[in-house]
N, C-alpha and C positions, 0 to 999 in steps of 0.2 A: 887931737890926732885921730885920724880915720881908720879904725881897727874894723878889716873884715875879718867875719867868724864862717866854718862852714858846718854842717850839720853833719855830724861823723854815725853814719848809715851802714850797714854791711855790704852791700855790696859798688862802696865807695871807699872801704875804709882802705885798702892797701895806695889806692890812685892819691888817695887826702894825705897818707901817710907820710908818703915820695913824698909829696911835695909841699910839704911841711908848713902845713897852714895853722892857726888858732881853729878850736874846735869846739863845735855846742852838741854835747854827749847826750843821746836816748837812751833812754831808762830802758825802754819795751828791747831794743838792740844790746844795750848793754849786760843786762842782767842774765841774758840767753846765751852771749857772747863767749865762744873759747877761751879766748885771749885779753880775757878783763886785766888779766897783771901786764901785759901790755900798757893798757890803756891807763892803767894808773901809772905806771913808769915813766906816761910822758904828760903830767898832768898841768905843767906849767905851759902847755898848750892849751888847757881847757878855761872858757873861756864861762861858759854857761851848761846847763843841766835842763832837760826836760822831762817834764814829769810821763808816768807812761802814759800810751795813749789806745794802748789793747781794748780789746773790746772788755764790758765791765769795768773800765776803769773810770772813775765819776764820782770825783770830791763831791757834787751837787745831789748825787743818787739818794731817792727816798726807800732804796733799799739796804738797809742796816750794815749785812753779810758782805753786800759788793762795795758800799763805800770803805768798809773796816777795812778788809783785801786791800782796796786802793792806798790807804795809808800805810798798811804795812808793806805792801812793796815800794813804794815811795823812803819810807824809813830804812829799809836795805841798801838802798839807792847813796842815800844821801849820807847814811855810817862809812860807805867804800870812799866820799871826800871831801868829811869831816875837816874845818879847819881854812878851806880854801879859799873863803869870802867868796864862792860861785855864785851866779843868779843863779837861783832856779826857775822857768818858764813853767806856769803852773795855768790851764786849761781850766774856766773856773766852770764849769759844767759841759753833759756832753749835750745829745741833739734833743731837741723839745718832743715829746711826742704827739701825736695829735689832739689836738681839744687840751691841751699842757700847758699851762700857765707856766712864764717866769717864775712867777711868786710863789709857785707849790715847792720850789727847790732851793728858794733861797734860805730858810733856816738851816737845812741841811748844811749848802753850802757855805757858810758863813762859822756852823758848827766848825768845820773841817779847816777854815782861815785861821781858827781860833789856837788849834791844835799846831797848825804847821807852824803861824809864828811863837809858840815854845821851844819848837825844836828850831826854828830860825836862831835862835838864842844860845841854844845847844850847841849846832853842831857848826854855828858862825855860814849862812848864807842868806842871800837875799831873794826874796818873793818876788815875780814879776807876772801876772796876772796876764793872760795873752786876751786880746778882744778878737772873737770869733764868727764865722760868715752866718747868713742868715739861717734862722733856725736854731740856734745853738743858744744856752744858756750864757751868758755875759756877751751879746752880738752886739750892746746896746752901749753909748756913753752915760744912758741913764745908772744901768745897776752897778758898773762900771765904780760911778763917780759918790754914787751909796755904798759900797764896799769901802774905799778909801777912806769917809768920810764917818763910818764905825770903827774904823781900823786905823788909826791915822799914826801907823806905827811905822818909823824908820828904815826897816828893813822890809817895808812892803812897799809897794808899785806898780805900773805898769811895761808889758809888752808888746807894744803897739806892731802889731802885722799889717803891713802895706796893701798886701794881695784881698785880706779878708777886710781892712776897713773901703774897700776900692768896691766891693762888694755890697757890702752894706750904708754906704754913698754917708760917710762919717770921716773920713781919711783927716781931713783940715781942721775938723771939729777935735777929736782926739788929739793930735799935735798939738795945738793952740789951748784948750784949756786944761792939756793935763802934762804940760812941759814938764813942771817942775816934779814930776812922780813917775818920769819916764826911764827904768834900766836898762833898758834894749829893745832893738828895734828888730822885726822879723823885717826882710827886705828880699819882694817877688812882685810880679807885676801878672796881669792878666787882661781879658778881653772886655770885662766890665759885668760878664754873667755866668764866670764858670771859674772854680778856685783852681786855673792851674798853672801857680808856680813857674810861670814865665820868666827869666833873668831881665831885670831891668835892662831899658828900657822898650823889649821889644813886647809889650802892651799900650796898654790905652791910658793909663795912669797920666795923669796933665805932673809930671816932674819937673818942668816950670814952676810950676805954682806951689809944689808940696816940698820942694828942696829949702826953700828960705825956713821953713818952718821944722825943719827934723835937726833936734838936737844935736852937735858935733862933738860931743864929749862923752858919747855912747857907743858901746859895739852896734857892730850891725851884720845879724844873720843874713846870710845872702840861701835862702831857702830856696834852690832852682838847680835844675844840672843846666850846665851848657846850653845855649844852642844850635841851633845844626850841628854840626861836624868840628865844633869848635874844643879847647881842652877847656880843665878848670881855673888854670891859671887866666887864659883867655875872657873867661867868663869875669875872674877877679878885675884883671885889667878893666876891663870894659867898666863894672861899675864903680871900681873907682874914678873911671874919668868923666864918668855923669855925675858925681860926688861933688869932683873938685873943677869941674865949668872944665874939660879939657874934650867932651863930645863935639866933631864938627858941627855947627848948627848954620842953616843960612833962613833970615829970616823969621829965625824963635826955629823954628822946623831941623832936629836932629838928621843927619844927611847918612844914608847905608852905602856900601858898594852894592851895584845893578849887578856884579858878578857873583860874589860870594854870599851879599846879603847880609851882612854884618854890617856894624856903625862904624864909623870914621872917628881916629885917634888922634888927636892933633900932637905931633911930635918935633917940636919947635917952628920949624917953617913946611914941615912935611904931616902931613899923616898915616897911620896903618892901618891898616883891616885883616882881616885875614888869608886872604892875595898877598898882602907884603906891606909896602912901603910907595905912597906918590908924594907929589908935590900941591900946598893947596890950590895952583894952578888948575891941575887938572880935572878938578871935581867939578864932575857937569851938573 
């Protein structure tokens, strides 16, 4: 079953709220938040957890004081929904800095794996490990596939992000050898050189070729607002019907309206876009 999730942001939250989606809660949003007992009150919404992502925040950090911080907000985080069987999306380092080896951070970060699956134990949730754009500490299916492969614990995994493996030219690689340790999928598309969170399929992402292979028995963040002038419901719509084969295509080639600019819905013998409703007649 095709479960979209959307990423509950502040100044998204009352628009997600209305319109009552599954939700993947931030830590750095949350913890700041007014109306946290809100957000626990509607918690059978929540779908996944991300860890924070503030600056100093850095499971992988060779500095003592900022990764310790990082754990304990994290632990705050995660006592507020203890019990939930939630993923938590967990960022396995932040940005390299220059002349930075992978390898100067990995004890660190591997320390910090070690820690969180106890309290994965504790407080009952699941690790999902996100692979990160170029530059970033876990960008690679290499350290990727060595963390798993120390840690070959149950409640750890991956979060394969569509936008950042698109980036890092790893997309099919990731799918394909690491299916079986996949908990969730980040799901945004891009231009091929720049991470921005495009709503599928309006990037360059080949979704021919990447759809056979993305797991269907996993949520899937749909990390993107809108396009154009469209809602989030609209937005929903849309990918689920690049999901489930129901985008107009002629020729392998997904087809937009020339007016609105959106993709074409196929709606039994009709499709929609954001204009309305034609017939597949009329698609030039």
């Amino acid at each position: 079953m095709l479960k979209l999730v959307l990423p509950l942001q502040k100044e998204e939250y009352q628009k997600i709220l209305r319109e009552g989606e599954f939700w993947e809660v931030w830590a750095d949003f949350y913890l700041e938040f007014e109306k946290k007992e809100k957000i626990k009150g509607e918690r059978h919404r929540v779908v996944s957890l991300h860890a924070p992502l503030s600056s100093g925040m850095d499971i992988s950090s060779s500095n003592a004081r900022e990764r310790k911080l990082t754990l304990i907000k994290l632990r705050v985080f995660l006592e507020d929904f203890a019990n939930g069987e939630y993923i938590l999306v967990l960022h396995p380092g932040g940005k390299l800095k220059k002349g930075e080896k992978e390898g100067e951070r990995e004890k660190y970060m591997f320390k910090s794996i070690e820690e969180l699956l106890k309290w994965s134990e504790i407080y009952r949730f699941r690790i999902a490990l996100e692979n990160l754009p170029p530059g970033y500490v876990g960008d690679n299916e290499k350290i990727l596939g060595k963390i798993l492969q120390t840690f070959p614990h149950p409640r750890l995994g991956l979060c394969i992000d569509t936008g950042h493996a698109h980036l890092t030219g790893n997309l099919k690689e990731l799918l394909a050898n690491f299916k079986e340790r996949i908990f969730i999928l980040h799901v945004h598309d891009n231009n091929g050189w720049s991470d921005q969170h495009f709503p599928p399929p309006y990037g360059v992402i080949p979704w021919d070729e990447i759809l056979p292979l993305i797991p269907r028995d996993v949520p899937l963040v749909v990390e993107a607002l809108p396009w154009g002038k469209s809602s989030i419901s609209r937005m929903l719509e849309e990918v689920q019907a690049l999901f489930t084969g129901k985008i107009v295509q002629s020729e392998g080639v997904f087809l937009k309206c020339k007016k609105c600019g959106h993709f074409l819905i196929e709606k039994g013998d009709n499709w929609s876009c954001l204009c309305g409703v034609g017939e597949k007649g009329d698609i030039q």
